[in-house]
C-alpha positions, 0 to 999 in steps of 0.5 A: 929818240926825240929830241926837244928845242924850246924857244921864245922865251924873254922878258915882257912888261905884265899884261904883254904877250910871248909865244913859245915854240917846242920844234921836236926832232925825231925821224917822224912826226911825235904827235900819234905818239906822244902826249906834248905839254908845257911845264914851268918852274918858278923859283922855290915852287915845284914844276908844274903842268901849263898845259897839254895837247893830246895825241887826238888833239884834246887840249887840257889848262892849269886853272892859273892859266885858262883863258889866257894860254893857247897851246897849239901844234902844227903837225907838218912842222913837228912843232908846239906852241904856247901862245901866252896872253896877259902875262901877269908877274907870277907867270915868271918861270922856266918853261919846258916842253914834254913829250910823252909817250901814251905807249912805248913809255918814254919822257923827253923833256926839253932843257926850257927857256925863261920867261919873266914877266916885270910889274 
């Protein structure tokens, strides 16, 4: 059982920064486990992979957003952040975090935060 909290989200002039953080309950650390990635969904746009941090550590970006977006995790606080860099108005979205289970098969997702970006 894992449960997701996801927090940083707001509004943000383009060109501004915003971290997002997912802190996962869970009676150990997630990350030998589970796959952990970022999602966004704009309105009238389906939801869609930011990007993802591997069990082993390996890092994976949408093309819309590499260079700009940093996913991380800091293993000692069960923790995954989302270190966002010039935001651009089509960044607008609600984020999710995900875990995903690489084994035992199971998804948890968080219930996301908004993020808009203003021109």
């Amino acid at each position: 059982q894992v449960q997701l909290v996801e927090s940083g989200g707001g509004l943000v002039q383009a060109g501004g920064s915003l971290r997002l953080s997912c802190r996962a309950s869970a009676s150990g650390n997630i990350f030998w486990i589970y796959d952990m990635g970022w999602y966004r969904q704009a309105p009238g746009k389906q939801r869609e992979l930011v990007a993802v941090i591997a069990t082993g550590g390996d890092t994976n970006y949408a093309d819309s957003v590499k260079g700009r977006f940093t996913i991380s995790r800091v293993i000692a606080k069960n923790t995954v952040y989302l270190q966002m860099n010039s935001l651009r108005p089509e960044d607008t979205a609600v984020y999710y975090c995900n875990a995903a289970g690489r084994r035992n098969g199971r998804d948890y997702w968080g219930q996301g935060t908004q993020v808009t970006v203003s021109s």
